[in-house]
C-alpha positions as CSV (number, residue, x, y, z in Angstrom):
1,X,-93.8,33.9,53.3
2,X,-93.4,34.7,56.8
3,X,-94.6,31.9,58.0
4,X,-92.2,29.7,56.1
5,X,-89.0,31.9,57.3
6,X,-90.4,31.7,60.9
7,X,-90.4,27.6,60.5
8,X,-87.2,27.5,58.6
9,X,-85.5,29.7,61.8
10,X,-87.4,27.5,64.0
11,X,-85.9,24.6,62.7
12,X,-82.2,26.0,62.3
13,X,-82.2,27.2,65.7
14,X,-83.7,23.7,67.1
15,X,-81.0,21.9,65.3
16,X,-78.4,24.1,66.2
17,X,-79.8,23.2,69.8
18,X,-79.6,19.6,69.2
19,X,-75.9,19.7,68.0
20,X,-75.2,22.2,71.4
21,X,-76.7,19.6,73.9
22,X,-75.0,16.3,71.9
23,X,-71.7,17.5,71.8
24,X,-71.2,17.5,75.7
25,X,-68.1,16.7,77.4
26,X,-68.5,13.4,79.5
27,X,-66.3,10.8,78.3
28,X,-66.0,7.7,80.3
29,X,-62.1,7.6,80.5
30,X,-59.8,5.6,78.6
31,X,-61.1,2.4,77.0
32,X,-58.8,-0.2,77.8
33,X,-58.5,-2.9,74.6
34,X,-59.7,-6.7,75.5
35,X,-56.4,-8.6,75.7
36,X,-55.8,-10.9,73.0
37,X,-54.9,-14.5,73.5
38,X,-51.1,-15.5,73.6
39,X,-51.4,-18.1,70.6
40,X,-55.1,-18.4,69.3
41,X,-56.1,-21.8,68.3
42,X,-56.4,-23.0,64.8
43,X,-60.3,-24.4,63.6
44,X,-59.4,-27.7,64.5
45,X,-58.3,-26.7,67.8
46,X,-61.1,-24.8,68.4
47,X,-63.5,-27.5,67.4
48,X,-62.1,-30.5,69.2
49,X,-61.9,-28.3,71.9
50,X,-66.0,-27.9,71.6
51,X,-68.1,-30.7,72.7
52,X,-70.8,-28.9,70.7
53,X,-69.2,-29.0,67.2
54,X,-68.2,-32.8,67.4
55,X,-70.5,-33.2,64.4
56,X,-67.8,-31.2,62.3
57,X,-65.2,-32.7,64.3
58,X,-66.4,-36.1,63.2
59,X,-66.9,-34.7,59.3
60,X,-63.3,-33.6,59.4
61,X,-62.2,-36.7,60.1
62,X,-64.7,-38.5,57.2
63,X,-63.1,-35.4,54.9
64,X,-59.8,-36.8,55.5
65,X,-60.3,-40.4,55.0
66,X,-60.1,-40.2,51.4
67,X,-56.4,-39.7,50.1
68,X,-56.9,-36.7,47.5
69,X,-57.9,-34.6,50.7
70,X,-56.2,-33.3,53.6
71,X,-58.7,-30.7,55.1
72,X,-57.7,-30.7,58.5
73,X,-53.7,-29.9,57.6
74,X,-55.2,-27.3,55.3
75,X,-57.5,-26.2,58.3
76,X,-54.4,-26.0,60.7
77,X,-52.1,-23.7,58.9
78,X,-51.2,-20.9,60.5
79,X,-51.0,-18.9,57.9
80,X,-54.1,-19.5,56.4
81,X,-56.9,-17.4,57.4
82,X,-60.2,-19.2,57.4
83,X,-63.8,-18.4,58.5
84,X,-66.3,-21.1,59.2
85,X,-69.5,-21.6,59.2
86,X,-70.5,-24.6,60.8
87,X,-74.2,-25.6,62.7
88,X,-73.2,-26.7,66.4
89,X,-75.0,-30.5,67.4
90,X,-77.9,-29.1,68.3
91,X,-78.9,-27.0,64.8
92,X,-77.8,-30.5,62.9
93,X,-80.6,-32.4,65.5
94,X,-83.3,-30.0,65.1
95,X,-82.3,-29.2,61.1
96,X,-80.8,-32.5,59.8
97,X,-84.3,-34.2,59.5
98,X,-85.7,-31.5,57.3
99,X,-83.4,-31.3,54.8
100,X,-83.0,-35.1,54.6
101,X,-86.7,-34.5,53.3
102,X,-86.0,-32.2,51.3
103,X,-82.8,-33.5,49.1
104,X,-85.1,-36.8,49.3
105,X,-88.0,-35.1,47.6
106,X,-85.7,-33.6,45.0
107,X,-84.0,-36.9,44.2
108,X,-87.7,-38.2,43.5
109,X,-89.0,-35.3,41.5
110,X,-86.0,-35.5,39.4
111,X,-86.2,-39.6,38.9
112,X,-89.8,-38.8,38.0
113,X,-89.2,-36.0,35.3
114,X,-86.8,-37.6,33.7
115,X,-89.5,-40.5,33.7
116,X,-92.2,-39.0,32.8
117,X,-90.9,-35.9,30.7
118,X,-89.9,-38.1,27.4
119,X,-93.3,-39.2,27.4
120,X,-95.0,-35.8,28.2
121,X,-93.3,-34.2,25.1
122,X,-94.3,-37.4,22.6
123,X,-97.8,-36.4,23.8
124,X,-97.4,-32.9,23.3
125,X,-95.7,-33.4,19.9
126,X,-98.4,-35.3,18.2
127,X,-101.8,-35.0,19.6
128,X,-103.4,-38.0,17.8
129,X,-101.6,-40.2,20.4
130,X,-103.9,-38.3,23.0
């Protein structure tokens, strides 16, 4: 018993110790605030302003060809706040490829069940055509 009271005031007085030497009194001064931009530009702005992001400058544009949309109005309100997300050039170079594979793959295995699943389940549903 007295060895766990001498550990249990051993650890008080170490983290009593810890909370002594932590709590010093060397702040750095006042923190003056990053200043803000006079008017901040809208996402359109921002990306036409980018040579890196002309790949969703140039699927903007391709959005707003057809008549039902009008993405880069929408994208220009001020009073809209919107966050994106979009791969500069170089992700789309490196990343592009691999998906193109991949949706391509996915278009195939789907032609192919829908081929080949009417005939699985006929084979499945009477074994004497086996």
């Amino acid at each position: 018993m007295k060895k766990i009271s001498k550990i249990f005031t051993f650890s008080i007085m170490t983290m009593a110790l810890l909370l002594v030497t932590s709590c010093s009194d060397d702040d750095n001064g006042p923190t003056i605030p990053p200043e803000q931009p006079m008017d901040p530009l809208n996402i359109v702005e921002t990306a036409l302003g980018e040579n890196s992001l002309s790949t969703l400058v140039a699927a903007l544009q391709k959005a707003d060809e057809s008549a039902a949309n009008d993405l880069v109005a929408a994208l220009s309100d001020e009073n809209g706040t919107f966050t994106v997300l979009a791969p500069n050039n170089d992700a789309l170079q490196t990343y592009l490829p691999v998906w193109t594979d991949l949706i391509r793959w996915m278009i195939l295995t789907v032609n192919n069940f829908k081929t080949y699943w009417p005939q699985y389940l006929r084979i499945m549903s009477f074994p004497e055509l086996r």
